[in-house]
N, C-alpha and C positions, 0 to 999 in steps of 0.2 A: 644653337643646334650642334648636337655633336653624336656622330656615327661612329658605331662600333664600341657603344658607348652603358654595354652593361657586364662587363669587365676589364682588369689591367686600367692601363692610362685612363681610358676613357673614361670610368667608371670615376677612377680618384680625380679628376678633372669636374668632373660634373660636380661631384660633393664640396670640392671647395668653390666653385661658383654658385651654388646653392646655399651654402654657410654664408654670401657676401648677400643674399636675397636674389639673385637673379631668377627670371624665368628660364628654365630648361627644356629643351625637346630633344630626348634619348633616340636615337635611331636607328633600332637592333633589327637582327635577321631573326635571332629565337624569340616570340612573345612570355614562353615561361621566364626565361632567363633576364626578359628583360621587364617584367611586371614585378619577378624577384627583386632585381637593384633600383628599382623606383622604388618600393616598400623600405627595403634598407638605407637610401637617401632618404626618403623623408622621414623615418623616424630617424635617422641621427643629425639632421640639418634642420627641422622642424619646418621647414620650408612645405609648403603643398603643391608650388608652383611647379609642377614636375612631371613633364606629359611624355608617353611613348606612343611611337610611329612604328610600325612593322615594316621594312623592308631589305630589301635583297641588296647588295652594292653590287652583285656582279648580272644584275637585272637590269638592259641599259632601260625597255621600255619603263619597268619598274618604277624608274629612278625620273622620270620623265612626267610620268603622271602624280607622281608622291607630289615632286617638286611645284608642279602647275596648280595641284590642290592648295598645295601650302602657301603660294603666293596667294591664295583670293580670300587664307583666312585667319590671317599670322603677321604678325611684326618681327622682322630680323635683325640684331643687331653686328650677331658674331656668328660664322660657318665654323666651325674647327672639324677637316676633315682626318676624323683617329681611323678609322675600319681600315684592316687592310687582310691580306694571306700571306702566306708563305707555302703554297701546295709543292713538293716536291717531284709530283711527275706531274705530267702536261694531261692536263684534260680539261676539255670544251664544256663551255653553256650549253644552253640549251639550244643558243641563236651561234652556236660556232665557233664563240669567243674562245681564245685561252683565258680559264678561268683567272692567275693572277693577275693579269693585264686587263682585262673586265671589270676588275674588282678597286684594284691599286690605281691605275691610270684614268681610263676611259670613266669609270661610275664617279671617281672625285671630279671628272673635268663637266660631264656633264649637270651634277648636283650641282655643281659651284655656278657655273655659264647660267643657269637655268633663274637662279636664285638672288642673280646679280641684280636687275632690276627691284628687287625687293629688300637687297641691303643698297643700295641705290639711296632709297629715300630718308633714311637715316642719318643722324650726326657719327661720323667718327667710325662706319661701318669697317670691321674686320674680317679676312679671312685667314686662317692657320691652320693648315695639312703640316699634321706628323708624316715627316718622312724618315728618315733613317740616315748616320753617319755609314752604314752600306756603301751609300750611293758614289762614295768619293773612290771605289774602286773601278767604277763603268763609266763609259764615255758612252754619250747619248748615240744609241745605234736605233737609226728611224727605217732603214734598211728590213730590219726582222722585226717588225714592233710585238708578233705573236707566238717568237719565238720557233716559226716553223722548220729555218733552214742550221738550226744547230744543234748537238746534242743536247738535251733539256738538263737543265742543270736548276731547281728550283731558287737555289741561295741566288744564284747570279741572276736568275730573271728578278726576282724579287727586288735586289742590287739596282735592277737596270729602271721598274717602277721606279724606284723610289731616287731615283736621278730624274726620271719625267717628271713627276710632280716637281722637283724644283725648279727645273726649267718653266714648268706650269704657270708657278708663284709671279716667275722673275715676270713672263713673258705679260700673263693679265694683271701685274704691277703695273708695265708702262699701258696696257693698250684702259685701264680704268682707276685715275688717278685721283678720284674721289674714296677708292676702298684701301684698305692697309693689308698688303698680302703678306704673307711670310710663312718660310716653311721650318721646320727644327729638327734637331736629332736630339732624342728626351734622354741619350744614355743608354745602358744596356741596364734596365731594368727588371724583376724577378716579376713577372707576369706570366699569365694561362697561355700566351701566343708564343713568348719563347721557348718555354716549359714542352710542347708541345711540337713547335716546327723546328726548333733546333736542338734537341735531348741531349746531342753532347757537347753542344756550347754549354750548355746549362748545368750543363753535372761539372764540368771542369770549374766554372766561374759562378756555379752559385751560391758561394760564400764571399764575392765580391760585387754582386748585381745589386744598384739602386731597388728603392722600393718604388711602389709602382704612384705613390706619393709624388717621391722626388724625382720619378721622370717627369710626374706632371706639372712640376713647377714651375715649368717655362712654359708648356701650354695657357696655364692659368695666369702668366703675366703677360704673353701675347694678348690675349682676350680681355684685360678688364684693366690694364694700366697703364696710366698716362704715357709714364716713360717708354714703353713699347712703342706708340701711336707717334711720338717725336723720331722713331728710324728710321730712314729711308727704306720705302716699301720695296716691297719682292726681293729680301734678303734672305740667308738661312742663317739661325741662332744655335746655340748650344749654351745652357747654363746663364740666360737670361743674356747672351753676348753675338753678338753680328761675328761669324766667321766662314772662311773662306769654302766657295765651294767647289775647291780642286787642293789635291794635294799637292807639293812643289815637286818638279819633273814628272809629273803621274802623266802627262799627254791627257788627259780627259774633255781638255775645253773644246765643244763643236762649235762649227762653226754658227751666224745669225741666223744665214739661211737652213741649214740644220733644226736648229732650232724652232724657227717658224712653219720650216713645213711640220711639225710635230703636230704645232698647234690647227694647222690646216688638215691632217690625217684623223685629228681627234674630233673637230669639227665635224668633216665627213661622215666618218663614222656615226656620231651622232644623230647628226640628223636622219640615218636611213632609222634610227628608232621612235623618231620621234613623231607621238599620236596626230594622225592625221584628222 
């Protein structure tokens, strides 16, 4: 299963797990856009195996009910959480969320929590959230998770997502040590997300951005090969390699307890959406 997954990485991730024969579940927000890149995966992959799901990631109850459906009717073997945003001014769900932390944070933790039991019963079960080399500028602040008490700075909240998902990784590494967590940074690759939330990263650097191929090349080794599965779980990769997720004097490491109340805020959170 892979979200966010009818263009950029996700898109090129899918096609080469589908050229290997695997079963795929794309699961997009748009259904035009995402009936499109099913059509174009299976005529280039010749594969048929290739189903889309409509949902929202920044939808918690959404995400709750996709998830519960999916477990009573589907076999899991790999999660790869790709969707994410990069919105640059602060605006709410519908349920009050700030939309990138709804979407980057809280929607991966709840998809994945939800879904565990079902990659549970599996040999060799995987999970890999694209995150972002962003992350190694922010120190987990669990303080403002919604961003309420600072100037809204979109890159930096985005930054500060994509520091929780790794802690995410690290954190249901130790607490589910039958599944292989990991999280990556693919590069800064020329995709519709960057293209769009960061216009002048992208004009300055895009005659040196990855294609959206070679960011997913680590995705697609995370999910289907041996040698990944031999790493010690809840690490973060770049370029098919275990590296560090702090930069040296950066000050970013929070503390355990830091950490674990994340995982107990996100929990929380969760559950007020969860169908009663």
């Amino acid at each position: 299963m892979i979200t966010g997954a009818n263009s950029g990485i996700g898109k090129a991730t899918v096609k080469e797990i589908a050229k290997r024969g695997g079963t795929v579940h794309l699961v997009c927000r748009n259904k035009d856009r995402a009936e499109e890149a099913k059509k174009e995966i299976t005529t280039e992959t010749s594969n048929q195996n290739v189903f889309v799901h409509i949902l929202d990631m920044s939808n918690p109850r959404g995400i709750w009910e996709f998830a519960e459906q999916f477990k009573k009717q589907h076999r899991l073997n790999v999660l790869i959480n790709n969707a994410g945003c990069m919105i640059n001014k602060r605006e709410l769900t519908e349920d009050g969320l700030e939309k990138n932390f709804a979407t980057n944070t809280l929607g991966t933790y709840i998809l994945t929590t939800v879904l565990l039991p079902l990659l549970e019963k599996e040999d060799d079960p995987r999970v890999i959230t694209v995150s972002s080399g962003g992350m190694l500028v922010q120190k987990l602040n669990i303080s403002d998770l919604q961003s309420e008490n600072v100037a809204f700075d979109g890159t930096m909240v985005y930054a500060q997502n994509k520091r929780q998902q790794v802690v995410l990784m690290e954190q249901l590494a130790k607490a589910h040590p039958s599944i292989h967590f990991s999280s990556m940074h693919p590069g800064w690759a020329d995709t519709p997300a960057v293209r769009s939330s960061m216009p002048d990263f992208y004009e300055k650097m895009k005659n040196r951005l990855r294609t959206e191929a070679q960011g997913a090349d680590t995705v697609v080794w995370l999910a289907v090969s041996a040698a990944a599965s031999r790493q010690a779980s809840g690490q973060f990769f770049q370029d098919r390699q275990p590296v560090s997720t702090h930069l040296p004097l950066a000050q970013t490491k929070a503390s355990l307890g830091d950490e674990e109340k994340l995982i107990q805020a996100l929990e929380e959170l969760s559950q007020q959406f969860k169908p009663r």
